[in-house]
N, C-alpha and C positions, 0 to 999 in steps of 0.2 A: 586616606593615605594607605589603609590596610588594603584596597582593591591595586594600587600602582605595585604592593611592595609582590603580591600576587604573581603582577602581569612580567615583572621583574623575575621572580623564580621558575616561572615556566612560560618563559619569552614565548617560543617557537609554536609552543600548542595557541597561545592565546593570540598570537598571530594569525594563526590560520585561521582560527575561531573566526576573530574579525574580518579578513577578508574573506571567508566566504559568506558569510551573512552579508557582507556590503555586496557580495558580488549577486547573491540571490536577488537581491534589492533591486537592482541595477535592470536583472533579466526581470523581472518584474516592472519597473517603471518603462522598462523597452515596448511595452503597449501603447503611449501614450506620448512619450520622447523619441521623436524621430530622428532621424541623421548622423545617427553613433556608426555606422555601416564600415567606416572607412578602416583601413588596418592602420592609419596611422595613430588613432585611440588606444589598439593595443597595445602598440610600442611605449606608447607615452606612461601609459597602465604600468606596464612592466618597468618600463626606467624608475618608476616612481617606490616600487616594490624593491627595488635594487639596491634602492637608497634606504630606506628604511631596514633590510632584513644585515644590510652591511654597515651601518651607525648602529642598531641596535638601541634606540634612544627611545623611550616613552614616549617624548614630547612628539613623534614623528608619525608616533599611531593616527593622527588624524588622516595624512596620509597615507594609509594602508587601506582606510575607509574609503578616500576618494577615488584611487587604485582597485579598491573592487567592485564599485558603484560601475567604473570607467568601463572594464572590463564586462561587467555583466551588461550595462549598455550594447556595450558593440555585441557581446554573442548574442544578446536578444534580438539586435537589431538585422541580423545577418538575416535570422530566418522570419523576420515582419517583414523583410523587404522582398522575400520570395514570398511572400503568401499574398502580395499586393497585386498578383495574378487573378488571386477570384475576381476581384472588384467589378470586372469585365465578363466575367460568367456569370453571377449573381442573377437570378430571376430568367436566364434562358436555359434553354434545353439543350441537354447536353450528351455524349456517350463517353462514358469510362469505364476503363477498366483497372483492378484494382488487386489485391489479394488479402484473403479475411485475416485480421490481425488478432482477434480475439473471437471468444465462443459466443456462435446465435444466439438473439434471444429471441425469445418471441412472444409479440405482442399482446394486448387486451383481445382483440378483433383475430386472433390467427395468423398477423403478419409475421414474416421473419427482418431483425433487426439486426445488421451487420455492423461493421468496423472496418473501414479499408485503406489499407497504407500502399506504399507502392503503386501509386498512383497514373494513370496516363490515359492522355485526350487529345485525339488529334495526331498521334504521334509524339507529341510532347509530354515532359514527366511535369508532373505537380507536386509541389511540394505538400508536408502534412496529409491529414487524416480526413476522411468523412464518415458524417453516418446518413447510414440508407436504411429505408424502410421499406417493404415489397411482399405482397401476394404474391407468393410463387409454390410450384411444386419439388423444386429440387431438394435434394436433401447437401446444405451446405455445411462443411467443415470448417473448422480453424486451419488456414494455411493455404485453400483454397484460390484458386485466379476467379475472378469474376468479371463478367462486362453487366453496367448497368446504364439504363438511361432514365431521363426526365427530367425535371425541373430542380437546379442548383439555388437554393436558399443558403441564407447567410446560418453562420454554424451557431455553435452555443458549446461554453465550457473550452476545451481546447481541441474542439474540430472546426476545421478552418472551413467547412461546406455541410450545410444535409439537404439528402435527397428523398422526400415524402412521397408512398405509392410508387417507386418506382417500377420499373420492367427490368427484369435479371432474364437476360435474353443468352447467356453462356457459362457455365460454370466447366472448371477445366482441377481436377485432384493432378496435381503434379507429383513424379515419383522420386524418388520413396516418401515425399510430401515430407510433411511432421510428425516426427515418429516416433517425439515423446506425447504427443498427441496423442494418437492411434496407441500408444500402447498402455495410456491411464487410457481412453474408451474399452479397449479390449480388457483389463481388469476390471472396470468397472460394471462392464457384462456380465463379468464372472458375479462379481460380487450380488446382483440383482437375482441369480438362482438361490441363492443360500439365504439372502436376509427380501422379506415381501418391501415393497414401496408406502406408504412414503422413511422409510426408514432408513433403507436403503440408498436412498436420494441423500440423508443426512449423513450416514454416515461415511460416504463419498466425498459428501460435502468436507467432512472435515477432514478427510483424507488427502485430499488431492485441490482442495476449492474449488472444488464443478459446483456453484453456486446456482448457475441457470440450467441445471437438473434437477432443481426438486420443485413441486407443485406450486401451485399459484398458491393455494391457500395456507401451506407450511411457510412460505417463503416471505408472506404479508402477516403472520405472526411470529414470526421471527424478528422481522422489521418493528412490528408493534412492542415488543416484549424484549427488543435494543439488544438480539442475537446476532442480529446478520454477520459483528465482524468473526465468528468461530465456524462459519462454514464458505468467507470468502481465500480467495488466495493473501494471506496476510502474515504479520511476526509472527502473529500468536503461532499460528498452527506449526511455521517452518520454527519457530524458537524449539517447540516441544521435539520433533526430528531432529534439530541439529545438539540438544541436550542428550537425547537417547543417543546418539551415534556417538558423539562426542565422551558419556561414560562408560559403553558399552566398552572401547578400547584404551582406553587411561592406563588399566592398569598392568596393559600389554606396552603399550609405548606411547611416549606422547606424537609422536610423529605419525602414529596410524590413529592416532585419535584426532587428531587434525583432519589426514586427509581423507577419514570417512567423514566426519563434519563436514567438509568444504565437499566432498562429492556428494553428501543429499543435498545444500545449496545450490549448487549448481544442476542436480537433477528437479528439484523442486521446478526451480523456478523455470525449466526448460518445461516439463509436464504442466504447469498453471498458465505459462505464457507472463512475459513480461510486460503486464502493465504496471503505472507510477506505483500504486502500494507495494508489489511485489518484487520491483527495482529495489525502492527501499528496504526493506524486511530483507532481499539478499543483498545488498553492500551492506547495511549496518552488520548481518550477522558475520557478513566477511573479514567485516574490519574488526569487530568484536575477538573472532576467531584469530586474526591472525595477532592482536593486541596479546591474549591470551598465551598464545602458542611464545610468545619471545617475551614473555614474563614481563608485559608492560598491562597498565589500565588507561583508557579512556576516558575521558573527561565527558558526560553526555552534553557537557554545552560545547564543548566542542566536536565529540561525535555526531552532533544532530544538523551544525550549520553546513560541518564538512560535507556529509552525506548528503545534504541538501544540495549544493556548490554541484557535486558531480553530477548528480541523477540532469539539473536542470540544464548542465553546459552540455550534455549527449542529448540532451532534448527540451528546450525551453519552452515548450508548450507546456512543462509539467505545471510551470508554474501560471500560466494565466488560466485559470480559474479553471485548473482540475479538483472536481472536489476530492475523487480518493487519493491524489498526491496530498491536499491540504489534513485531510482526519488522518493519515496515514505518518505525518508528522508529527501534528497536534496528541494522536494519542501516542507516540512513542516518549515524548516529550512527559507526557503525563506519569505512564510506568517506570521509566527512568529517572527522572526527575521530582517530579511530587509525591506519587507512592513514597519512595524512600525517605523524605522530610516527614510524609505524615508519622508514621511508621515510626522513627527516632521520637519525633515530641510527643506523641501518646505511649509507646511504651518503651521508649530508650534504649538501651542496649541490646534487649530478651528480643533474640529473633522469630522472625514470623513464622509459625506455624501454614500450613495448607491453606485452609479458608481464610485462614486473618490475615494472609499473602494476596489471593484473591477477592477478596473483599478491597482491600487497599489501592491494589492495581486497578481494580474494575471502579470503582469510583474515582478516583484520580485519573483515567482514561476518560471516562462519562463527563469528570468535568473540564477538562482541556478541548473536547470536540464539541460540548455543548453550544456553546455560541454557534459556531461553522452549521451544525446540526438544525438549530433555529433558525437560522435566515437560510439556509438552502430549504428546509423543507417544513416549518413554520407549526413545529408541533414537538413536545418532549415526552421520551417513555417513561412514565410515574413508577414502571415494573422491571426494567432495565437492571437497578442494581440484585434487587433480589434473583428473579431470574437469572441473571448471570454467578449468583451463588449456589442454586441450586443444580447449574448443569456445567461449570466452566469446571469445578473439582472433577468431572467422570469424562470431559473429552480425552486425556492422554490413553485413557482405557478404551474407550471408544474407539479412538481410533485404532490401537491396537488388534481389539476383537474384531475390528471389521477388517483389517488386512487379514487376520489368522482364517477369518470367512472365506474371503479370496484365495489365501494359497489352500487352502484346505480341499475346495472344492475343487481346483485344478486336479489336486491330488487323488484327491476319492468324490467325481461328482456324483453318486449313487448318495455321496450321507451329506450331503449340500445343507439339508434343511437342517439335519444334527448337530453341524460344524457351527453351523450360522443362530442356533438360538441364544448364546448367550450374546453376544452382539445385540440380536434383536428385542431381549429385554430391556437392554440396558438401553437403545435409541428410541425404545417405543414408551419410558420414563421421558424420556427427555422431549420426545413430539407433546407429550400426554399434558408436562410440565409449559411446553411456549404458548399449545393453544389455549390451556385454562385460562392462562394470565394475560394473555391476549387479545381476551375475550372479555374480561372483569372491568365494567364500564367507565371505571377512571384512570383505566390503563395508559390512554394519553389523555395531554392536555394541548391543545389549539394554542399555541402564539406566535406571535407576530412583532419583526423587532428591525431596525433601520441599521446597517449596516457602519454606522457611527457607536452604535451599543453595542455591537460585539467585540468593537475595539476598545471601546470603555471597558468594559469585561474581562479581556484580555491583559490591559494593563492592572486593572485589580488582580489577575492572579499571579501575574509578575509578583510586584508588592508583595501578595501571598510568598510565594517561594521565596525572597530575597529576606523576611521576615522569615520565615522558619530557617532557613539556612543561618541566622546570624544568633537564632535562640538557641539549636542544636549542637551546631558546628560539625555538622555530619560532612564526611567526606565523601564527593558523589562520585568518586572515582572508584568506590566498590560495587558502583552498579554494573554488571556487565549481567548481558541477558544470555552469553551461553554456559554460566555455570551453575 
């Protein structure tokens, strides 16, 4: 009775709640459910939402479910039925060309590994994404045109094609190209005179998430020692930016405290490149922000379906089986939602301190991905939580000293090396710190687990939270991650 008298006092949020979770649902079951395509599903969606948001009636919530089931259907269905083109390229040879959507990587072997959206073969456009793999000489950019040929295999994750060993027979920099691109490279130049590599690499990394700039061997104990997400483009990094911008002007106005928050968001994520985590990390802190700004809070079960809802109706491939859209939830879900429950029933009222904030966070994140973490890649880091206490406290300084690197050495690059040593003690603690741990032979552990137990899993942590929420009575509407 107490959840109805709830959904009664704040109708509207828990409305949307429900329909975008049903709607996520929906573009999700759109892999497998065919024939939603028509717009007359829409309509029908929408009469059904009409009825309900104008009775206003509890008993009606069922359908606001089937309204966004309906809904997520048909948008899912819109873009399965344009991807029903590969079917017919699949296993022949093909030329496309394309423009790089995200930064190189490159391979075990010396290959370069691309991302190509914007799509066209034959003169005809294709819809979604591929990934290519190619020995070549070029030196290729984010934002790039490319023509590639050879053999179109079926994709994996949410690219609808890849193409193995190809031939990259054109690369074409368009102007002024991407120019928040080029202009975190051209910093990041800077910053490589002041502080030596691999350090440099990192704390880039956590600067900007140029992720696939630092070494193979940093970047595989990183992985090991369950760092990777403090040097990808992610919350974490844009939370600590949009907090610094955000007090830095508070107590000048709140109105330029806003829209210096809302412009590193939107610089952020223009310099990282929008992929699924980084969609998410800037709507959430948008909506966070603007929540803030007009003296309202956020419900995170309703901030998380909502955010969800949008990222995946601009792009429903987020949701068939991207893994950084799914951890990119998962651990949002975790900092918001279960840190704060732990956090009440072990020590109640007495707020968190720095580490015992971080400690909190970081295991309540660890264990919201862990499932997802386990069946995509069949092994857990034993060193994860610690590691992430010894170096997640010194990232906001980090990155700090390593911008001060950067503009310093623009400023006087004769004292580069000067500018840039305190930066480099404090990143070369922190390489010092991933490889020991990374290295210490029970740092992971091998397992192996069916896709049926991470859903068991899942639903025990539900339980979890819904049990701590009802021993506590904490209200999760003082989470908000830009204050």
């Amino acid at each position: 009775m107490q959840w109805w008298m709830v959904m009664s006092r704040v109708h509207v949020s828990w409305i949307i709640a429900i329909f975008s979770l049903s709607f996520v649902i929906g573009v999700c079951m759109a892999q497998w459910v065919l024939g939603w395509g028509s717009i007359v599903w829409f309509f029908v969606s929408v009469g059904m939402i009409g009825v309900v948001v104008w009775r206003k009636n509890r008993y009606l919530i069922p359908f606001m479910v089937v309204a966004g089931m309906m809904m997520g259907l048909w948008r899912g269905s819109i873009d399965q039925y344009a991807l029903t083109i590969y079917k017919k390229l699949y296993d022949h040879s093909i030329t496309v060309s394309g423009t790089v959507t995200d930064d190189i990587d490159i391979g075990k072997n010396g290959e370069v590994v691309a991302r190509l959206g914007g799509l066209k073969a034959d003169g005809h456009e294709l819809p979604g994404k591929i990934w290519v793999s190619a020995q070549t000489k070029f030196d290729i950019k984010r934002g790039d045109s490319v023509m590639v040929s050879g053999v179109l295999q079926t994709g994996f994750g949410n690219f609808a094609g890849a193409m193995y060993r190809a031939n990259i027979s054109k690369v074409q920099r368009p102007e002024p190209g991407d120019v928040a691109r080029q202009v975190r490279d051209w910093f990041a130049d800077t910053i490589r005179l002041a502080i030596p590599n691999p350090q440099a690499a990192l704390g880039i990394g956590f600067l900007v998430g140029q992720r696939r700039a630092l070494p193979v061997e940093l970047d595989q104990a990183l992985q090991i020692a369950g760092l990777t997400h403090i040097v990808v483009a992610s919350g974490y990094n844009l939370t600590i930016l949009v907090r610094l911008a955000r007090r830095l002007f508070v107590s000048v106005s709140k109105y330029l405290s806003a829209l210096s928050a809302t412009v590193m968001i939107v610089s952020f994520v223009a310099i990282t490149g929008a992929s699924p985590s980084m969609a998410r990390a800037g709507l959430v802190s948008g909506l966070s922000l603007a929540a803030w700004y007009y003296g309202r809070k956020f419900h995170p079960l309703v901030l998380l379906p909502f955010a969800a809802a949008i990222t995946v109706a601009v792009n429903p491939s987020f949701a068939w089986n991207d893994l950084g859209w799914q951890l990119s939830f998962a651990a949002f879900a975790g900092v918001m939602i279960l840190a704060p429950l732990l956090q009440r029933y072990f020590y109640g009222e007495d707020k968190p301190g720095i580490v015992r904030q971080i400690v909190g966070e970081t295991m309540s994140a660890h264990i919201m991905t862990l499932p997802i973490l386990v069946v995509a890649f069949g092994q857990v880091s034993n060193v994860a939580i610690l590691a992430n206490v010894l170096i997640l406290p010194f990232v906001p300084l980090a990155m700090l000293l390593t911008f001060i690197a950067g503009v310093g050495t623009l400023i006087a690059p004769g004292l580069a090396a000067i500018i840039g040593t305190p930066a480099n003690v404090l990143l070369s603690y922190m390489v010092a710190v991933a490889e020991y741990l990374s290295k210490l032979p029970w740092a992971v552990t091998e397992v192996q687990i069916a896709n049926w137990v991470s859903w068991v899993a899942y639903a025990g942590i539900v339980l979890l939270i819904v049990w701590l929420w009802r021993a506590t009575k904490y209200d999760l509407r003082e989470s908000n991650i830009v204050e």
